[in-house]
C-alpha positions, -999 to +999 in steps of 0.1 A: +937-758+240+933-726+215+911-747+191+888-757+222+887-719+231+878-712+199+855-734+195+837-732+224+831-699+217+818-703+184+795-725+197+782-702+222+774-669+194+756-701+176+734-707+206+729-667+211+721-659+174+696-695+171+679-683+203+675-644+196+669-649+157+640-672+162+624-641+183+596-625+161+597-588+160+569-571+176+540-564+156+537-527+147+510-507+168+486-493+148+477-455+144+449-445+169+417-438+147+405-403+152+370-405+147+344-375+145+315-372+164+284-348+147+263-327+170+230-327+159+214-291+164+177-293+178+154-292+146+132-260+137+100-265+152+070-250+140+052-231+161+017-207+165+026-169+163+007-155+192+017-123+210+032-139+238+063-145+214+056-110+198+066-097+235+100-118+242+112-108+206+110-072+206+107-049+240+083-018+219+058-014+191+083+002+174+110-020+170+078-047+157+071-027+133+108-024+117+114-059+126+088-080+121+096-082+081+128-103+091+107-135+104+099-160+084+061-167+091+044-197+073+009-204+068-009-229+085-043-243+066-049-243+029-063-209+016-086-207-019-095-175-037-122-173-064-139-143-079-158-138-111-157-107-134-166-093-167-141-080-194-159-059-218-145-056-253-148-033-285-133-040-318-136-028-351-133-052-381-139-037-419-159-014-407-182-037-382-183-030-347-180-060-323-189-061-287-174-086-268-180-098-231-154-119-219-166-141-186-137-144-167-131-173-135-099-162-114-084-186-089-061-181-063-048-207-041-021-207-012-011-239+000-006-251+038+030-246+047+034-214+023+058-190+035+053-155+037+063-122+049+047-098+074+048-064+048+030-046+079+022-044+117-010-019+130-026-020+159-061-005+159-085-009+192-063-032+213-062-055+177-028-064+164-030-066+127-009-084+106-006-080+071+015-111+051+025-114+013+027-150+002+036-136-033+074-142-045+070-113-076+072-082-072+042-074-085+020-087-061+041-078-032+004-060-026-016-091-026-017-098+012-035-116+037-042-100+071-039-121+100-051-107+137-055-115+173-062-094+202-030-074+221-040-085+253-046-122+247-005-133+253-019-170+240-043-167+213-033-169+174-032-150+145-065-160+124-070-148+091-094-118+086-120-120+066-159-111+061-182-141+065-210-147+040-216-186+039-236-190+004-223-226+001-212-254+020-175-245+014-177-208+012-167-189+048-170-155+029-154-128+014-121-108+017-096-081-005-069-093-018-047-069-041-077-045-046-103-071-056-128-089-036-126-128-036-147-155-022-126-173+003-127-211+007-111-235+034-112-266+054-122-276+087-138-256+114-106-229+121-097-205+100-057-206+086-032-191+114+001-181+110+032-199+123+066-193+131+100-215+127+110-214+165+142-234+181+139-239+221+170-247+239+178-245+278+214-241+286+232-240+321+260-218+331+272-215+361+293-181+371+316-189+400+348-167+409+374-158+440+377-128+458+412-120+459+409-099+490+415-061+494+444-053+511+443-015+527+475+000+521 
């Protein structure tokens, strides 16, 4: 009777072990994937400088004129420069004299998309006057264009001054540029403006509170 306890028991851990052995073990849950999601800032646009913009950035003349050397202004419309002149020439060579004229061509050209820097800001008979250095060196840093529009006009750009003399099909006319005079060349029917690297974003916030009463004591 023993042996048939015994072995009715042994069968019984058999049938547990077969039945719970054969059970798989769950499969291991995998680690949650943190994944990163990239804002994208609005890009720089490129806008026309006109006054209107002049007026939201600063609230005086004043603060233009210390300020406006921070923003980066960029040039819209290819500019071209040209002037001839005349190096005379004197040397002395065993005894003979030499006179020497030297013809000279000068070229000067500033690129669309050229950045510059406002050095200057004047206004002078309800005309706000610009002057810009495209020039990296120091040594031209007085080599500038001068761009105007007038105060009053909140929409209208900043065109770039010059005199016009049309000789040739090409040639608008003159202007100074670091002390000389140059013939000034460019295309299309508008003279070069200046432009600005401007963001626009609208944002809403909403302000919302309690009152927490006042209790009179």
């Amino acid at each position: 009777m023993k042996n048939k306890y015994v072995l009715g028991s042994l069968l019984i851990f058999l049938a547990v072990f077969v039945i719970f052995g054969c059970v798989s073990e769950p499969a291991p849950v995998p680690a949650p994937v943190l994944e990163t999601v990239f804002v994208q800032t609005p890009p720089d646009t490129l806008m026309p400088l006109t006054v209107g913009i002049l007026q939201r950035l600063f609230e005086s003349d004043g603060q233009l004129s210390s300020e406006i050397q921070n923003y980066q202004l960029i040039l819209f419309g290819r500019v071209y420069l040209e002037r001839n002149y005349t190096q005379s020439n004197n040397r002395l060579e065993n005894g003979r004299i030499t006179f020497e004229d030297l013809h000279v061509r000068e070229n000067i050209t500033i690129n669309d998309q050229t950045e510059g820097q406002a050095m200057s800001f004047e206004i002078i008979d309800n005309e706000i006057i610009l002057s810009v250095c495209f020039e990296q060196e120091d040594r031209y840093v007085n080599c500038q264009l001068q761009f105007s529009t007038m105060a009053w006009d909140t929409d209208s750009y900043f065109h770039l001054n010059y005199s016009p003399r049309q000789s040739t099909a090409d040639e608008r006319g003159v202007l100074i540029y670091g002390g000389p005079e140059y013939r000034l060349k460019f295309n299309g029917d508008r003279s070069p403006y200046l432009m600005i690297k401007l963001t626009q974003r609208d944002t809403d916030r909403i302000n919302s509170r309690t009152a927490s009463g006042r209790r009179v004591s």
